[in-house]
N, C-alpha and C positions, 0 to 999 in steps of 0.2 A: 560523597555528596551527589545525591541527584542534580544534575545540570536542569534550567529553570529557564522560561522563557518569561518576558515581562511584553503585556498588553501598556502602549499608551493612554492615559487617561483622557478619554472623549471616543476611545474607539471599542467600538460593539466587541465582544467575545465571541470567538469562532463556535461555529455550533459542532463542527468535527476536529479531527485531532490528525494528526501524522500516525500514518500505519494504518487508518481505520480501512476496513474491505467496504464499499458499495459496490451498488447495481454496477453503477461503471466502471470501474475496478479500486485498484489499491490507492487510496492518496499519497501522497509522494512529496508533494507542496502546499503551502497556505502562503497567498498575498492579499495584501488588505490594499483598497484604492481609497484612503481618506476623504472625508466631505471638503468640497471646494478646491478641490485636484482636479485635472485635467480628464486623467482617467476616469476619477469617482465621475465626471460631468458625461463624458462619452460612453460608460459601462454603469453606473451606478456606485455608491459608498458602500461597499459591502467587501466580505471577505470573500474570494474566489480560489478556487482549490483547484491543485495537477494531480492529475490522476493518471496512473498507468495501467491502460484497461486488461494488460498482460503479462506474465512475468518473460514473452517473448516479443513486446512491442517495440519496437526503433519509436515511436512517437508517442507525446504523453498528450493529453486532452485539457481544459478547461472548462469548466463548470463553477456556478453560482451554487449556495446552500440550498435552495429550494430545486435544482437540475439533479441533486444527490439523495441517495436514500439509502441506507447500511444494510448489510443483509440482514436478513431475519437471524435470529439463533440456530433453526434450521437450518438454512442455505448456510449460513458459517460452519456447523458442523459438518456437513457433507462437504462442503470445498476444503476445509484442515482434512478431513479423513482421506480423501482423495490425493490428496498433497503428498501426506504420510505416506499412504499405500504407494504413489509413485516414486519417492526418495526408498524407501524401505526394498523395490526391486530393484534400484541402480544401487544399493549396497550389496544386494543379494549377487548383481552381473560383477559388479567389480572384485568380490569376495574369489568368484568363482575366476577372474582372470586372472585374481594375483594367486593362486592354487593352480592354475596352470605354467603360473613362469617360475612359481617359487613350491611344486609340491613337497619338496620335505622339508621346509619352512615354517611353511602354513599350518595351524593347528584350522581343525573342524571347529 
């Protein structure tokens, strides 16, 4: 069973998702500050999103749905392909370490 999230009724539907990539990086979070909250009064009633602008960041960000924008199909292609090719050499290094401590082990 897919695990399922439930929206309260009276509250807007997020316009992003968990996992999605933006401009600002990966969303990581969604919080909603309901109308007639303290927050919604100080920040607005809106859903606001944590973003982690890198997969090397100590600190995540905040951002509104209109501060966010997803990459193109483009720019997503080339950041997975970049991604891959970088995982793809640290198996190629580690391949090659454990063939140094274990050469008659290791098959090619």
């Amino acid at each position: 069973m897919e695990p399922t999230i439930s929206i309260p009724k009276g509250w807007k539907y997020p316009h992003f998702t968990l996992g999605q990539r933006t401009d600002e990086g990966l969303i990581i979070g969604i919080k909603y500050y309901p109308q007639g909250s303290l927050l919604a009064h100080q920040y607005g009633d809106d859903w606001r999103y944590v973003v982690m602008p890198g997969n090397n960041s100590k600190n995540e960000q905040s951002h509104t749905e209109n501060e966010l924008q997803l990459l193109t199909p483009q720019e997503l292609k080339t950041l997975l392909e970049a991604e891959i090719k970088k995982r793809l050499y640290q198996i190629e290094l580690l391949t090659y370490e454990l063939k140094a401590i274990y050469p008659n082990i290791v098959n090619s």
